[in-house]
C-alpha positions as CSV (number, residue, x, y, z in Angstrom):
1,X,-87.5,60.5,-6.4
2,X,-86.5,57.1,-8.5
3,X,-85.4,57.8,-11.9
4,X,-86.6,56.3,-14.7
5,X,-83.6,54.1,-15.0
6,X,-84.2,52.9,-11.5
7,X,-87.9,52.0,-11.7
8,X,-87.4,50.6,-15.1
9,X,-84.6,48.0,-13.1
10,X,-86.6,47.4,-10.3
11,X,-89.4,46.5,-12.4
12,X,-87.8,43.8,-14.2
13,X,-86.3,42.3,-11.2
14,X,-84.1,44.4,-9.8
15,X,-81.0,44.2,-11.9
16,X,-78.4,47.0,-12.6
17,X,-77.4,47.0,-15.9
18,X,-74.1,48.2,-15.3
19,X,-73.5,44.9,-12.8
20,X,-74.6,43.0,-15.5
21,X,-72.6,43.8,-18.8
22,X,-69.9,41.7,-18.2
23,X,-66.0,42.3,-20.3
24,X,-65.8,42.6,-23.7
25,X,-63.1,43.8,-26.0
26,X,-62.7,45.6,-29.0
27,X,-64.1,44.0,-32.1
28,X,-65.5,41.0,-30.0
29,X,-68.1,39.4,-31.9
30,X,-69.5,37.3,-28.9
31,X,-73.2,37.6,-28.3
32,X,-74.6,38.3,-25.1
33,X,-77.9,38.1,-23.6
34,X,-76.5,40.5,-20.3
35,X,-75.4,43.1,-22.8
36,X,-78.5,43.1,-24.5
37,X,-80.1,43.4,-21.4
38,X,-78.6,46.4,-20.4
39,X,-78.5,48.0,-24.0
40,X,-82.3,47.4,-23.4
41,X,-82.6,49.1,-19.9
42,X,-80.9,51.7,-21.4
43,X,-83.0,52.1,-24.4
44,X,-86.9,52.2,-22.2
45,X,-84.5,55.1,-19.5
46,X,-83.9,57.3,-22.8
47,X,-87.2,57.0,-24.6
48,X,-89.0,56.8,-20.6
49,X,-87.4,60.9,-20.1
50,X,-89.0,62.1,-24.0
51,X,-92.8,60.5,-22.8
52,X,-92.5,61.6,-19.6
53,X,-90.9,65.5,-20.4
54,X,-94.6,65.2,-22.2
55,X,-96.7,63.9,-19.7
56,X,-95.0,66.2,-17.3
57,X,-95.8,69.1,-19.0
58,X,-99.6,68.1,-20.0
59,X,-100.4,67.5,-16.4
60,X,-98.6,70.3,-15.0
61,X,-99.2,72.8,-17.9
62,X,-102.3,71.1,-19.3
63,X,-103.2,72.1,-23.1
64,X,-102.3,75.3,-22.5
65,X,-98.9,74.6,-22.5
66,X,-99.8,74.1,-26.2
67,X,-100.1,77.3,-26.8
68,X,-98.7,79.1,-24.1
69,X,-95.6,81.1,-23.2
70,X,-92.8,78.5,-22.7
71,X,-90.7,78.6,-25.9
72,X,-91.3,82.0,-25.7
73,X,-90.0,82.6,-22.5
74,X,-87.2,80.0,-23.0
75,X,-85.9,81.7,-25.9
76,X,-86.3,85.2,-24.1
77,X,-83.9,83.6,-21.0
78,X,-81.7,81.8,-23.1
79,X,-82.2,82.8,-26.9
80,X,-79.5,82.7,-29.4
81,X,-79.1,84.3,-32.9
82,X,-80.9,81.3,-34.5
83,X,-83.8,81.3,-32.3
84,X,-84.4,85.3,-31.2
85,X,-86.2,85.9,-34.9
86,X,-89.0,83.4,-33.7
87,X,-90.3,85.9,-31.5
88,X,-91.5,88.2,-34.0
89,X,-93.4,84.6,-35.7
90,X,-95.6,83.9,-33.0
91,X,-97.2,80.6,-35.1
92,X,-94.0,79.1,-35.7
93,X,-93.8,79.6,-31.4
94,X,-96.7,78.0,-31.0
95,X,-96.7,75.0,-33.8
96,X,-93.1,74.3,-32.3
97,X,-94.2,73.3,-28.7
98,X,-96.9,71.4,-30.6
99,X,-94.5,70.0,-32.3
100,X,-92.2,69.4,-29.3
101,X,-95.1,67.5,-27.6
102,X,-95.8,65.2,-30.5
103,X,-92.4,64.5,-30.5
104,X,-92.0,63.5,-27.2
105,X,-95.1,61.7,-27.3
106,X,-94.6,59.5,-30.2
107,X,-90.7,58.8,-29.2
108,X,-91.9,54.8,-27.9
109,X,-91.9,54.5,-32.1
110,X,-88.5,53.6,-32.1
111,X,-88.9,50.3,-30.4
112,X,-91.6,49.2,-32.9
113,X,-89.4,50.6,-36.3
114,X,-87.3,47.8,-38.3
115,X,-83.9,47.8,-37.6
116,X,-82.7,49.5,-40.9
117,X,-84.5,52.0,-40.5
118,X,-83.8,52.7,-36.7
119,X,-80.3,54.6,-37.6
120,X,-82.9,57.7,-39.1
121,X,-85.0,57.9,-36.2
122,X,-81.5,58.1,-34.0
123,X,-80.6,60.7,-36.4
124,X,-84.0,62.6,-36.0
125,X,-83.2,62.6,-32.2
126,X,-80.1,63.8,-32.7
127,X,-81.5,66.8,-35.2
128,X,-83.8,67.7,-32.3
129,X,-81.5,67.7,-30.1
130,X,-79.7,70.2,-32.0
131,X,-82.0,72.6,-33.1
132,X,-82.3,72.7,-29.1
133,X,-79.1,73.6,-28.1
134,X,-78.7,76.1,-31.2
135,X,-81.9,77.8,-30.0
136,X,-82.0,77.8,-26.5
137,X,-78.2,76.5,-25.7
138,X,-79.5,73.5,-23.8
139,X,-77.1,70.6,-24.1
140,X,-78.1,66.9,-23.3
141,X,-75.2,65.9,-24.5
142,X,-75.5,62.5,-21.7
143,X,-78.6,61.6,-23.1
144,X,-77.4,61.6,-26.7
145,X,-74.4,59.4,-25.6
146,X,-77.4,57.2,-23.9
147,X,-78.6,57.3,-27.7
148,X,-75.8,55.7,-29.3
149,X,-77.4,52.4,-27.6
150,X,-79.8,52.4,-30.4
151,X,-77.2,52.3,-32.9
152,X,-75.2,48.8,-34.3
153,X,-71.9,50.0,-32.9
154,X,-70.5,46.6,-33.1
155,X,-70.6,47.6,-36.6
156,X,-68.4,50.5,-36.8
157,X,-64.6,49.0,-37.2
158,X,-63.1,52.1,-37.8
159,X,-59.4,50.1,-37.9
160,X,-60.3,47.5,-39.9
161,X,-61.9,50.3,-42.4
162,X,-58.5,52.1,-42.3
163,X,-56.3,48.7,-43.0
164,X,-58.6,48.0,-45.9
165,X,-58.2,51.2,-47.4
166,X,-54.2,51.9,-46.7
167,X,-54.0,47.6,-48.8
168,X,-56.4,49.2,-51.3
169,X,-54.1,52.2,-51.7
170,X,-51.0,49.9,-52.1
171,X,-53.3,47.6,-54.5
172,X,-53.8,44.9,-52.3
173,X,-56.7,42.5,-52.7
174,X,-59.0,41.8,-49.5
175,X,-61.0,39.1,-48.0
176,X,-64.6,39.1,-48.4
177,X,-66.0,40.8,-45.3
178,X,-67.9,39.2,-42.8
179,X,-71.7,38.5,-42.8
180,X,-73.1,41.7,-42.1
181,X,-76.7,40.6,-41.1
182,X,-75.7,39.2,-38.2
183,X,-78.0,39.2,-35.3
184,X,-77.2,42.6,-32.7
185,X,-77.2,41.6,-28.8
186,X,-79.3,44.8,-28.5
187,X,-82.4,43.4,-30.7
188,X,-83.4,40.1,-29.5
């Protein structure tokens, strides 16, 4: 069976985005359309597993997985102390896997939300993701690192941020910083 990374490649021409990345070195401000490429492929593979996890289980379980067992049964296999007091709430079960479905269903969002705002739908992921693995001790901890592809990386300068604050601890006065709006290879 393809993956959804796979099918997503061979659909736009059969390119791997890991062939086409190219070198780059730390705080390299070079744009590059191959980079954003695969950043790209990467983004439809990630959001591709949350609508399918959906579809999967509306045509396998139908709308009865709506409000069936699942969670229940999930959290009876692999239930933890935050999760085992959900099964004496039997609503909260059920408006969970709801909730789960419409989650996974509306994940395509994030391609459609303003940049600024992408950062908080990241961090909603991320949330979810958590509440998972507290409740049920399921780890995607891949898929969140597939995540950070979302996220203006090229932005983080964590030795930069460290020299401006040892010359601001010794009163030194620093250069304006760089444009910040500047374009992301990720968001054509």
């Amino acid at each position: 069976m393809l993956s959804p990374t796979r099918i997503i490649c061979r659909a736009a021409g059969g390119k791997r985005p890991d062939a086409t990345i190219g070198r780059a070195r730390h705080g390299d401000k070079t744009m590059s359309e191959k980079a954003g490429w695969a950043f790209r492929v990467i983004q439809l593979a990630v959001i591709a597993t949350y609508f399918l996890a959906a579809w999967a289980k509306l045509r396998f379980g139908g709308l009865e997985w709506l409000w069936g067992t699942s969670l229940t049964w999930a959290i009876l296999r692999r239930g933890t102390e935050w999760s085992d007091w959900m099964l004496d709430h039997v609503w909260l079960i059920k408006t969970s896997q709801v909730g789960i479905i419409t989650f996974e269903l509306m994940s395509p969002i994030i391609f459609f939300v303003k940049d600024r705002f992408r950062p908080y739908v990241v961090g909603y992921f991320y949330l979810f993701h958590l509440v998972t693995w507290l409740a049920i001790t399921i780890s995607f901890a891949p898929h969140l690192i597939a995540m950070t592809t979302f996220l203006h990386l090229e932005r983080v300068r964590p030795l930069h941020w460290a020299k401006v604050g040892f010359d601001r601890a010794r009163g030194r006065q620093q250069p304006a910083e760089p444009d910040a709006a500047e374009p992301s290879p990720t968001t054509g």
